[in-house]
Each structure stands twice: as C-alpha cells, then as structure tokens.
N, CA, C and O atoms as CSV, one atom per row, in Angstrom:
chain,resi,resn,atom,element,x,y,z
A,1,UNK,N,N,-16.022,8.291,-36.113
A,1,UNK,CA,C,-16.657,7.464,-35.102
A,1,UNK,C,C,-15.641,6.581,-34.390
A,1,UNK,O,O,-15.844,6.056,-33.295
A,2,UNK,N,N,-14.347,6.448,-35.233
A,2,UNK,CA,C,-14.062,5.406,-34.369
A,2,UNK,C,C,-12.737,5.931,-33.757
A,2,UNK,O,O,-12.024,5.123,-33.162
A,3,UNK,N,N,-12.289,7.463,-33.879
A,3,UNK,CA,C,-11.779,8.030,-32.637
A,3,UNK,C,C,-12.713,7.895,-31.830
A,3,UNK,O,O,-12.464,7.000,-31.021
A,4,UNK,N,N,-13.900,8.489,-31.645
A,4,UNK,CA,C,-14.257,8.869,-30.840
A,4,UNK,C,C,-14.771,7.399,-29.700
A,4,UNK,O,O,-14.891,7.454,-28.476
A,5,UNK,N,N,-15.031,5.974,-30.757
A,5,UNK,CA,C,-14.907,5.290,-29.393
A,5,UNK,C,C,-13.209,4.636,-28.983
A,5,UNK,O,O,-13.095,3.677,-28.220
A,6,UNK,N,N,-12.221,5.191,-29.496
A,6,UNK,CA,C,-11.196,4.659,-29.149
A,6,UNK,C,C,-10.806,6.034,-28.166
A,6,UNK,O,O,-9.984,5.737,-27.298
A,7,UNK,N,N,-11.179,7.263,-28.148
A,7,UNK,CA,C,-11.031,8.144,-26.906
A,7,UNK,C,C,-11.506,7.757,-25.643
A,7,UNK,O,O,-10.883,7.698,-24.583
A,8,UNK,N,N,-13.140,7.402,-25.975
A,8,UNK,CA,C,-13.551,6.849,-24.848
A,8,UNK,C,C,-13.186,5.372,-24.115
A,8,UNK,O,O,-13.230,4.951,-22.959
A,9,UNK,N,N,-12.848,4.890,-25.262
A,9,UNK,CA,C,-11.922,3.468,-24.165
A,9,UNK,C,C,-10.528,3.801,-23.530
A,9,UNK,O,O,-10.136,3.014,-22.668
A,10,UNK,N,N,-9.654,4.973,-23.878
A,10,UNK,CA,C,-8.618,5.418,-23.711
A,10,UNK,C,C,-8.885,6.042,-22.083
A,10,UNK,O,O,-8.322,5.688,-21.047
A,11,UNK,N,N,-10.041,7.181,-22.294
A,11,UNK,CA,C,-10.517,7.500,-21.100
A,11,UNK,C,C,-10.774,6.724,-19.962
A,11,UNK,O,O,-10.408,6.743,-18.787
A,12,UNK,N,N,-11.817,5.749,-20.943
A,12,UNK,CA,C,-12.100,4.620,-19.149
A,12,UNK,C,C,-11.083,3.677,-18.776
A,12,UNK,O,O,-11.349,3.025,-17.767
A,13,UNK,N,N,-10.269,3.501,-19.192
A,13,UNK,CA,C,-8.987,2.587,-19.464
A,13,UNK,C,C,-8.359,3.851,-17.666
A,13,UNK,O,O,-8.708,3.746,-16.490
A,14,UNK,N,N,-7.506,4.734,-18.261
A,14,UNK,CA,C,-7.067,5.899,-17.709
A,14,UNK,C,C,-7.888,6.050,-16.263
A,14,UNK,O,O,-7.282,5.774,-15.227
A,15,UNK,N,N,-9.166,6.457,-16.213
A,15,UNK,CA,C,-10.456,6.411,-14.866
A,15,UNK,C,C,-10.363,5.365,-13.834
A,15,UNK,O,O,-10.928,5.394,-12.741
A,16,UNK,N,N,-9.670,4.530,-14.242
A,16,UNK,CA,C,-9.873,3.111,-13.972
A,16,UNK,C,C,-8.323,2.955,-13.134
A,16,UNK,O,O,-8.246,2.435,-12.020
A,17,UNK,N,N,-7.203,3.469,-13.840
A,17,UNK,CA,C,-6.438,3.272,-12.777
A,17,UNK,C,C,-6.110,4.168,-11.866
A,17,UNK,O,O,-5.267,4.018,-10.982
A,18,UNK,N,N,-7.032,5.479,-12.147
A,18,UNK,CA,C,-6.779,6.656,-10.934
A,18,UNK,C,C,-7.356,6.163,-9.657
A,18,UNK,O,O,-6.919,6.432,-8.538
A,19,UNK,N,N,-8.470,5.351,-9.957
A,19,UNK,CA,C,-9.557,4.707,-8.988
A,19,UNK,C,C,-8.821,4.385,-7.739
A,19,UNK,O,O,-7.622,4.145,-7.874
A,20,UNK,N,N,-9.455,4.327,-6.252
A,20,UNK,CA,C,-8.742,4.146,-5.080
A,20,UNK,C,C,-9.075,2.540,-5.112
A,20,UNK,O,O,-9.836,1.907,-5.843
A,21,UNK,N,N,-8.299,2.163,-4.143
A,21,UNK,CA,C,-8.617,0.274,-4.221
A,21,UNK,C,C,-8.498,0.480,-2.256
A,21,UNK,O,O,-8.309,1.490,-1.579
A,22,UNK,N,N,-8.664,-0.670,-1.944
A,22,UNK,CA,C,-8.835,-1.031,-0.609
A,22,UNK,C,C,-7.736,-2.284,-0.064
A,22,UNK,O,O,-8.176,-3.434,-0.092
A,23,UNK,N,N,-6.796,-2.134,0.263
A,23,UNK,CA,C,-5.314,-3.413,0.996
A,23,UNK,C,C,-5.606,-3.248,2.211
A,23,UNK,O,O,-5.600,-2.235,2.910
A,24,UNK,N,N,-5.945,-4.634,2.492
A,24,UNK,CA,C,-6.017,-5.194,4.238
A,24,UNK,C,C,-5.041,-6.081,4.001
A,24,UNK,O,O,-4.919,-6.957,3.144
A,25,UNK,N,N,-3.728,-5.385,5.725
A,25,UNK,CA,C,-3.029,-6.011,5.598
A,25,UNK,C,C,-2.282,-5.444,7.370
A,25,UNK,O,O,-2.786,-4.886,8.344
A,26,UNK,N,N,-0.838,-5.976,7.041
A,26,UNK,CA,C,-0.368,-5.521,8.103
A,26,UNK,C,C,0.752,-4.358,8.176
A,26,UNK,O,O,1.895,-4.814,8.172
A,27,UNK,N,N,0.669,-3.070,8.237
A,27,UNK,CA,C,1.864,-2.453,8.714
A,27,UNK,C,C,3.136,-2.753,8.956
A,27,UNK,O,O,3.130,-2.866,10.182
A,28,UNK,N,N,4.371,-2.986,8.551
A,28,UNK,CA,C,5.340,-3.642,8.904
A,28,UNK,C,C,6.533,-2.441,8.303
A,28,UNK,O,O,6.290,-1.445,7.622
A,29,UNK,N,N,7.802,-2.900,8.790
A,29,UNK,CA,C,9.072,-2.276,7.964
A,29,UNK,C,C,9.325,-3.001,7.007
A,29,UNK,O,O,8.876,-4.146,6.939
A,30,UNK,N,N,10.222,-2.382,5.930
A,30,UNK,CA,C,10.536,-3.096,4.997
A,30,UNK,C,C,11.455,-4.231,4.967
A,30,UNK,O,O,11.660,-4.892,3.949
A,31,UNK,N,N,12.179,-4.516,6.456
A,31,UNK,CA,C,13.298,-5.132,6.436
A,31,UNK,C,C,13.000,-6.361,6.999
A,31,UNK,O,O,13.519,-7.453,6.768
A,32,UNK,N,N,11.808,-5.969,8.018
A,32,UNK,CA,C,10.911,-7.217,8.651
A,32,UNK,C,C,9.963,-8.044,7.722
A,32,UNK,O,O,9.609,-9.200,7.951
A,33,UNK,N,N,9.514,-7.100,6.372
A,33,UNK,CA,C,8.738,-7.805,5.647
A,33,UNK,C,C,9.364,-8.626,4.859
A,33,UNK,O,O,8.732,-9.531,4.317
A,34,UNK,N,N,10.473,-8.495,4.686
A,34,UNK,CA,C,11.095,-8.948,3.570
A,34,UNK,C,C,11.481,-10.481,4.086
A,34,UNK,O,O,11.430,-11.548,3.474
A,35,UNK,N,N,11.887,-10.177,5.445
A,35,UNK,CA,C,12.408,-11.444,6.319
A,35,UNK,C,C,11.212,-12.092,6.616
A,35,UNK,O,O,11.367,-13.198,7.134
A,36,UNK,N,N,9.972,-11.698,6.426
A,36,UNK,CA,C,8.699,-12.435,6.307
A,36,UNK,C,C,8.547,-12.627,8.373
A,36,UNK,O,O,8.127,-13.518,9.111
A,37,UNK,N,N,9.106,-11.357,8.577
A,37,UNK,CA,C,8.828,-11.190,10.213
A,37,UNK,C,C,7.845,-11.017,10.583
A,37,UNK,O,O,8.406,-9.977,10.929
A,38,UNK,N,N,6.519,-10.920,11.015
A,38,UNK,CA,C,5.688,-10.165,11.508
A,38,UNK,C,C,5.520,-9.671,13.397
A,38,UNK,O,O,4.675,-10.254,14.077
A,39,UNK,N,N,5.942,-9.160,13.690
A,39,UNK,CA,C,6.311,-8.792,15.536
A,39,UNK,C,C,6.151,-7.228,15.200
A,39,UNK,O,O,6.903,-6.455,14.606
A,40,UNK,N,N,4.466,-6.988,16.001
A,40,UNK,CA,C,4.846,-5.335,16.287
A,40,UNK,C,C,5.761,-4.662,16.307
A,40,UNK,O,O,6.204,-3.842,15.503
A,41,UNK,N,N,6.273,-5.212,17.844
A,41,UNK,CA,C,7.284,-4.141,18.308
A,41,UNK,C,C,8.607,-3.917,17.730
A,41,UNK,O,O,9.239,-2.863,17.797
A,42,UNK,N,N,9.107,-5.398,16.943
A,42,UNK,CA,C,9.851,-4.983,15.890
A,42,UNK,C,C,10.144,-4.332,15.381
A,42,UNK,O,O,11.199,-3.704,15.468
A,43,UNK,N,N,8.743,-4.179,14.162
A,43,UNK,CA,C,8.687,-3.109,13.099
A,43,UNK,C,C,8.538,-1.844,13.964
A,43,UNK,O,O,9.237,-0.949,13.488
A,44,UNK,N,N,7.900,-1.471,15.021
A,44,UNK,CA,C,7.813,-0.043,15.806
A,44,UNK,C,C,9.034,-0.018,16.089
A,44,UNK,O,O,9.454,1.017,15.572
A,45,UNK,N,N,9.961,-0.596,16.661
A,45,UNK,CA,C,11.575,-0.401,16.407
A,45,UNK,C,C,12.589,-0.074,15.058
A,45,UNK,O,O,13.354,0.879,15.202
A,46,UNK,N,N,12.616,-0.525,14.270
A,46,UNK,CA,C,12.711,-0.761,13.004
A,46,UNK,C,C,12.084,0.683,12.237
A,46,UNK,O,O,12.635,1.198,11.264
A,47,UNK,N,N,11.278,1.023,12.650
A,47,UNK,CA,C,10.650,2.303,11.439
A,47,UNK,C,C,11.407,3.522,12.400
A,47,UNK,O,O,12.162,4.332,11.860
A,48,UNK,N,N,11.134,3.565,13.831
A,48,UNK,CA,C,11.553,4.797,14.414
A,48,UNK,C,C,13.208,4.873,14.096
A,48,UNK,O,O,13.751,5.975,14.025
A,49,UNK,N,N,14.109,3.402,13.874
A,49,UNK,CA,C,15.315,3.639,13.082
A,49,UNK,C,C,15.376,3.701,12.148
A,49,UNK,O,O,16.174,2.914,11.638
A,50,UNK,N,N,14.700,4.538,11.311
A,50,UNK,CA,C,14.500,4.543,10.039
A,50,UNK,C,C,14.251,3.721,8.390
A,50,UNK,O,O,14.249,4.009,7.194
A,51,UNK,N,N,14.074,2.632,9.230
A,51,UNK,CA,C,13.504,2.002,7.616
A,51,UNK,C,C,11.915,2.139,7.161
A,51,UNK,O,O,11.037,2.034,8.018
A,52,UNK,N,N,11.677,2.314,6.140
A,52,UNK,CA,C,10.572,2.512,5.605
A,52,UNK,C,C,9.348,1.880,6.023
A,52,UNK,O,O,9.386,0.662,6.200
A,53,UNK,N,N,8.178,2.551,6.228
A,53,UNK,CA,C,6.877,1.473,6.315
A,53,UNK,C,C,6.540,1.131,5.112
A,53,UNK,O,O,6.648,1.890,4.149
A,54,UNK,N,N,6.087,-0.075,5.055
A,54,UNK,CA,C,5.566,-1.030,3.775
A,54,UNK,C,C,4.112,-1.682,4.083
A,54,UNK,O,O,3.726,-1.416,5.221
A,55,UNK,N,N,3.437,-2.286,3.502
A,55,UNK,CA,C,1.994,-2.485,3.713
A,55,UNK,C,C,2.453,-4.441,3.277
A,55,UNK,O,O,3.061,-4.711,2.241
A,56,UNK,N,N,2.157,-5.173,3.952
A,56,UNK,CA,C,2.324,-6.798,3.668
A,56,UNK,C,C,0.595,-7.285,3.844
A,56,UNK,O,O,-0.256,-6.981,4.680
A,57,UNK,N,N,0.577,-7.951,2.936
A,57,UNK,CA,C,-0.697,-8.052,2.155
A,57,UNK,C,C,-1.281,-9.396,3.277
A,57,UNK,O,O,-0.438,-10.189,3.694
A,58,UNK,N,N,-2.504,-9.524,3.626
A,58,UNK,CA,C,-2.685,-11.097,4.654
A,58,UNK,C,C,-2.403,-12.255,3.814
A,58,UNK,O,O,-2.184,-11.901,2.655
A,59,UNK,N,N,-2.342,-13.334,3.967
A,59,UNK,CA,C,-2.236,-14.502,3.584
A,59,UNK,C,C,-0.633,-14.599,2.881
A,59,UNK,O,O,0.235,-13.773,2.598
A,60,UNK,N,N,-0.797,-16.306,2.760
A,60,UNK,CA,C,0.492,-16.615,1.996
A,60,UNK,C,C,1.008,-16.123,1.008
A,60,UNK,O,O,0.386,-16.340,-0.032
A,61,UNK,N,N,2.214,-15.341,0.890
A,61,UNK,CA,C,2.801,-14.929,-0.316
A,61,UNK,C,C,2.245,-13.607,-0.570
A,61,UNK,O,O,2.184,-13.394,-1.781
A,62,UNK,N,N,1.808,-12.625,0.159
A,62,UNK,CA,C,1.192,-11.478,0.689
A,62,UNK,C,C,2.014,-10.593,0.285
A,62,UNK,O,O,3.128,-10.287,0.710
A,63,UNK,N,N,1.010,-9.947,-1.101
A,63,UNK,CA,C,2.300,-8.706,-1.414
A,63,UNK,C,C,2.449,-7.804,-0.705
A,63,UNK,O,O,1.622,-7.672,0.198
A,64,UNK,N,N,3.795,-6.608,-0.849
A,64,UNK,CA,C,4.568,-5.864,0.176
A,64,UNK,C,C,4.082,-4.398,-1.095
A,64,UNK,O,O,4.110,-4.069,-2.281
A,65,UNK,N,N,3.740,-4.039,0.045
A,65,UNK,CA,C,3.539,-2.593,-1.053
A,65,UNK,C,C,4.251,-1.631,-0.129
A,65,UNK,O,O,4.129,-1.632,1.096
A,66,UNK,N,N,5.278,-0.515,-1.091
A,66,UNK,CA,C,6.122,0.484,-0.233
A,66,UNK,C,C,4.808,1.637,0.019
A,66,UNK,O,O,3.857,1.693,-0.761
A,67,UNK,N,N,4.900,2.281,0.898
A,67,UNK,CA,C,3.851,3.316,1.093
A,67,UNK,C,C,4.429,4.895,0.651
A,67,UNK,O,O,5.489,5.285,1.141
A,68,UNK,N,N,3.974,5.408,0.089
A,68,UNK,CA,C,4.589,6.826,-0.545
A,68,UNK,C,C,4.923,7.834,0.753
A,68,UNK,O,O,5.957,8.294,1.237
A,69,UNK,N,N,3.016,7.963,1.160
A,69,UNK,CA,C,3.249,8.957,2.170
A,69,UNK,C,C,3.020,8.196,3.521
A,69,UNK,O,O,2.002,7.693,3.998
A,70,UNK,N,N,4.475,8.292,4.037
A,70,UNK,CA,C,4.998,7.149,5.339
A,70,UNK,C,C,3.900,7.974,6.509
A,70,UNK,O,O,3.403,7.397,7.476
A,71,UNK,N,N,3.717,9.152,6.225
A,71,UNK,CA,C,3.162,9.709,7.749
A,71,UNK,C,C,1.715,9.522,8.119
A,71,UNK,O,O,1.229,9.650,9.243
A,72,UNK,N,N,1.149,9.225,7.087
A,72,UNK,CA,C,-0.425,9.087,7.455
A,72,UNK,C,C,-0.301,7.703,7.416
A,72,UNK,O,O,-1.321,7.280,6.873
A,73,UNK,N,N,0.643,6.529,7.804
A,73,UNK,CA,C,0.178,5.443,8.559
A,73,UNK,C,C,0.991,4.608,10.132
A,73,UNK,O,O,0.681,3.599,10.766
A,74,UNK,N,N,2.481,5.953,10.340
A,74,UNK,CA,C,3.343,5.989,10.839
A,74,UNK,C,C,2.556,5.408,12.487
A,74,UNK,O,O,3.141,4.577,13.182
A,75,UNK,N,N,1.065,6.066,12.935
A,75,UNK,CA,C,1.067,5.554,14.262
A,75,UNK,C,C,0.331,4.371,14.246
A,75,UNK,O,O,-0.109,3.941,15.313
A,76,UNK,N,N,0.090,3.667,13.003
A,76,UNK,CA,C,-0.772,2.149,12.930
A,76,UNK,C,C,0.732,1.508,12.671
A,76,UNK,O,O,0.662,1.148,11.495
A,77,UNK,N,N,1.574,1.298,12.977
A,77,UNK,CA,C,2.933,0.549,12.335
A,77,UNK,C,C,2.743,-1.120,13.444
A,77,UNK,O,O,2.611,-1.080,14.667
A,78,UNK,N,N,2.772,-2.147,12.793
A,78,UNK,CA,C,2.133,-3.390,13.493
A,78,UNK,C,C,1.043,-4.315,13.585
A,78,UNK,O,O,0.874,-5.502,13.865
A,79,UNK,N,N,0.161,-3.013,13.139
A,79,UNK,CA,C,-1.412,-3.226,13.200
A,79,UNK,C,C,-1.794,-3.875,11.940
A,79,UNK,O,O,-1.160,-3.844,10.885
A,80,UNK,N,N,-2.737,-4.378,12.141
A,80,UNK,CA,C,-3.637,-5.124,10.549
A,80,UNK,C,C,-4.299,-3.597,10.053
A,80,UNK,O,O,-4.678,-2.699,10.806
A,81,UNK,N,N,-4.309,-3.600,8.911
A,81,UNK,CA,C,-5.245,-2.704,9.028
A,81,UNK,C,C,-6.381,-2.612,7.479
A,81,UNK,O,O,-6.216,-3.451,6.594
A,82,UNK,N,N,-6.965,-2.030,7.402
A,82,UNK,CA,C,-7.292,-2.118,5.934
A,82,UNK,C,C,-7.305,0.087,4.945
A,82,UNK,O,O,-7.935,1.102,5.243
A,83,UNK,N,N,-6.580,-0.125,4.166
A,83,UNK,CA,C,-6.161,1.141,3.850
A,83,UNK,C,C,-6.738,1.478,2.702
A,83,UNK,O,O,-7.237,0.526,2.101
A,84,UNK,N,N,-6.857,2.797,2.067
A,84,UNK,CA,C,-7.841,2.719,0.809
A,84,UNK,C,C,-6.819,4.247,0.214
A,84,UNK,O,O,-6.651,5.381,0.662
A,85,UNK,N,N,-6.305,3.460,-1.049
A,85,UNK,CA,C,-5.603,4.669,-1.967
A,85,UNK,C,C,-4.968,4.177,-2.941
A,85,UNK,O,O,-5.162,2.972,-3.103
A,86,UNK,N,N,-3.900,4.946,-4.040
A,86,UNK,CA,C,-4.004,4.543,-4.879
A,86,UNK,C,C,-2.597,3.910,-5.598
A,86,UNK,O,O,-1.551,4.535,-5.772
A,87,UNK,N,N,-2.896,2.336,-6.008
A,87,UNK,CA,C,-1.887,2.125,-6.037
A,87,UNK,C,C,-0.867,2.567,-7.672
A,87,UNK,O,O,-1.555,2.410,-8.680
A,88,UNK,N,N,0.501,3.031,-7.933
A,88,UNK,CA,C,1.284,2.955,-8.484
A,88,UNK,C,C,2.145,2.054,-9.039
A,88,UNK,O,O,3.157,2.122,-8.342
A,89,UNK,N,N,2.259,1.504,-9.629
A,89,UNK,CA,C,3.270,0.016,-9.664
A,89,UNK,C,C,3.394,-0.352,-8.292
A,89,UNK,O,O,2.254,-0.444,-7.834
A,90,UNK,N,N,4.553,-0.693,-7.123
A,90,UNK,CA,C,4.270,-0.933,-5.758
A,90,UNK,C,C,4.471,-0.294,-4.877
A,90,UNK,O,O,4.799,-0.803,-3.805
A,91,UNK,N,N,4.292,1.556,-5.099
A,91,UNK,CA,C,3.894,2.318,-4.399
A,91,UNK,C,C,2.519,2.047,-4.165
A,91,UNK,O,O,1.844,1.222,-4.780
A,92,UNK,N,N,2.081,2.899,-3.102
A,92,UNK,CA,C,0.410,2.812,-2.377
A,92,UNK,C,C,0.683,4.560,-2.059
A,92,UNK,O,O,1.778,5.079,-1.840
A,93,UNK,N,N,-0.481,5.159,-2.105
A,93,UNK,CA,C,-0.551,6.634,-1.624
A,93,UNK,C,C,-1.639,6.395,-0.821
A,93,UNK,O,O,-2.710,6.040,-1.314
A,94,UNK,N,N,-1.475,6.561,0.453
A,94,UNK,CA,C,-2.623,6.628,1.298
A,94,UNK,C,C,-3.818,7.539,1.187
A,94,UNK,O,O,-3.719,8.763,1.283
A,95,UNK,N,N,-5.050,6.845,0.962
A,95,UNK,CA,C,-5.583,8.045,1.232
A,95,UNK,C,C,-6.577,8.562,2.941
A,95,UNK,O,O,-6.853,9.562,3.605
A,96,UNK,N,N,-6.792,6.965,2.930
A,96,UNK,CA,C,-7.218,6.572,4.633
A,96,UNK,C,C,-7.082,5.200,5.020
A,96,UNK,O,O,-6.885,4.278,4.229
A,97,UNK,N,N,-7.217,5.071,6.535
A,97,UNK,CA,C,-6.558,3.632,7.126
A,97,UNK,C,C,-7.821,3.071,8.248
A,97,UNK,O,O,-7.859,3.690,9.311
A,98,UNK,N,N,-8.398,2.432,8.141
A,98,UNK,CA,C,-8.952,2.113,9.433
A,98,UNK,C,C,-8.472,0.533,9.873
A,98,UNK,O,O,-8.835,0.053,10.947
C-alpha cells in the first residue's frame, strides 16, 4: 500500500511540472533585459543582430525567462504579451502567445 501511494504522489508530483503555465510579459533581447531596457525598436534591432529573445516578466524585479523555441515569438519581439508553455528551470518552450 504504501508504494502504491508513494507512486501516486511521485506521479502527481511529475503531472504537475509537465503542466503549461501562462507569463505576461514583455518580449525583449537578452542584452536589453539585462540592462533593464525596455524600447521596442531596440530589442527588434538587437534580436535581428542576433541576440536571443527572452521573456521579462511585468513589474519590479520581473523575471527574464530565455525562450527555447526563439521562432514562435520572433514577430511579437517588443510587445507585452501573455504566453502559455512550459517552463524548464529558465527556459520557457512556447507553446502559444497572444
């Protein structure tokens, strides 16, 4: 009995961090976030020279999450947005953006 409820807490434990979550935030580069920049056209400068898009969280002290897959948020780069996928330590995998 008491594998079997230590499987099932193992399981929902596990379920729990596959789960998608929801970050509203702003689109930015990593080099602008870091400098705590926020300017569109910046970061739309800045990513087309290749630095990474990152996700900067709203409010003060707004965490920076690196984004895995850069291309499904490459034409919101600037924008607020709110995104839903899954996070990794401070990777994010997109799964959609509105």
């Amino acid at each position: 009995m008491k594998r079997i409820l230590a499987l099932m807490a193992i399981m929902m434990l596990v379920s729990s961090v596959c789960m998608a979550g929801e970050y509203t935030g702003y689109l930015s580069d990593k080099k602008c976030a870091n400098a705590k920049a926020a300017h569109a056209g910046c970061a739309k400068n800045c990513v087309n020279g290749g630095q990474p898009i990152v996700l900067v969280e709203e409010g003060e002290g707004g965490k920076v999450y690196d984004i895995h897959n850069q291309d499904a948020v490459k034409d919101k780069v600037g924008e607020k947005v709110t995104v839903t996928g899954k996070l990794s330590g401070s990777s994010l995998h997109v799964d959609s953006v509105k």
